[in-house]
C-alpha positions, 0 to 999 in steps of 0.5 A, a space after each residue: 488541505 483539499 479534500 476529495 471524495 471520489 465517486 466511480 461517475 467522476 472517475 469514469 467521466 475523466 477517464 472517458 476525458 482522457 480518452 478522448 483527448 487522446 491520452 496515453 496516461 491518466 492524471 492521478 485524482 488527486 495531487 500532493 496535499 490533497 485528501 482521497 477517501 471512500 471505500 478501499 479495494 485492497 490490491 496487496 499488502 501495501 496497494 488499495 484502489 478507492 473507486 478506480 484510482 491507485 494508492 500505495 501506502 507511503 513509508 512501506 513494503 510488504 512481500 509481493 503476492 508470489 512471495 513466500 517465506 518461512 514460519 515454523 519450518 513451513 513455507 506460506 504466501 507472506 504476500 498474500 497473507 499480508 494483502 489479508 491483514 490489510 484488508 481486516 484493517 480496512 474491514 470494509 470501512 471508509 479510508 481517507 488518505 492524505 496524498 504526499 507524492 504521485 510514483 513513477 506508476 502513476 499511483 498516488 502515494 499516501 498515508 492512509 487511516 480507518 478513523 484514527 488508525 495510520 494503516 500504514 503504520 499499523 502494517 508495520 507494527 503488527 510485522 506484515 510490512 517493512 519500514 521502506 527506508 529509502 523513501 521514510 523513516 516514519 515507521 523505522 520505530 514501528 518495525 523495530 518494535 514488530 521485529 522484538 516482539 517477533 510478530 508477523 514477518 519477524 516470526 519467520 524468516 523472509 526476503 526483504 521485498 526490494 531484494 525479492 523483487 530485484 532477484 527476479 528482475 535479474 532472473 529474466 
């Protein structure tokens, strides 16, 4: 398995490539098989960027930003409050993440660990993600156990985010 440190100079130095040569669309930095690790920048719940290039997190769904649901009779940002959770995982530490398929965004699809801890799974077992099931079932077991012990999410009520977000596809 490659490994890739991404610093922000190579970065710069392929976009400006790209540029140049008059494309339209980057590459991604790295391809199925290969390792991208440095410093995370936590765009949501499911999404970090390492020194400009785009990760989601694979086998997971977490509510979008605008997205609220519901605790305790009250309504909160679950997308937010999830984009919060992953970035007290990451805790400003290096993240390494081992890349299994680029999406139809561009951005690379990974597992990503801090050390030993599978961040995507720990999203899901501590209940501020979903098992993303059309795409793995990897972390199936992690969210039953979150939805028994009632933890995150599961302490309310929610829109799975696949259906928050088709709804609002279809509102316009």
């Amino acid at each position: 398995m490659k490994r890739y440190l991404i610093w922000p100079g190579l970065i710069l130095g392929l976009l400006a490539g790209a540029a140049d040569a008059g494309a339209k669309t980057r590459a991604p930095a790295a391809a199925p098989g290969e390792v991208v690790a440095g410093r995370a920048s936590i765009i949501d719940g499911d999404t970090i960027d390492i020194h400009g290039t785009r990760i989601r997190l694979s086998g997971i769904d977490t509510p979008e930003r605008g997205q609220s649901c519901e605790r305790a009779g009250a309504a909160y940002r679950c997308g937010t409050e999830a984009s919060r959770v992953l970035d007290g995982l990451v805790a400003d530490q290096p993240v390494s993440c081992a890349v299994v398929a680029v999406d139809r965004y561009g951005r690379l699809v990974a597992t990503c660990h801090k050390g030993a801890l599978d961040l995507n799974g720990e999203m899901v077992r501590l209940g501020w993600a979903l098992a993303y099931r059309t795409y793995s079932t990897a972390y199936v077991g992690a969210e039953d156990e979150a939805r028994a012990a009632r933890r995150g999410l599961w302490a309310g009520t929610f829109e799975a985010p696949w259906d928050w977000r088709r709804a609002r596809r279809h509102q316009g």
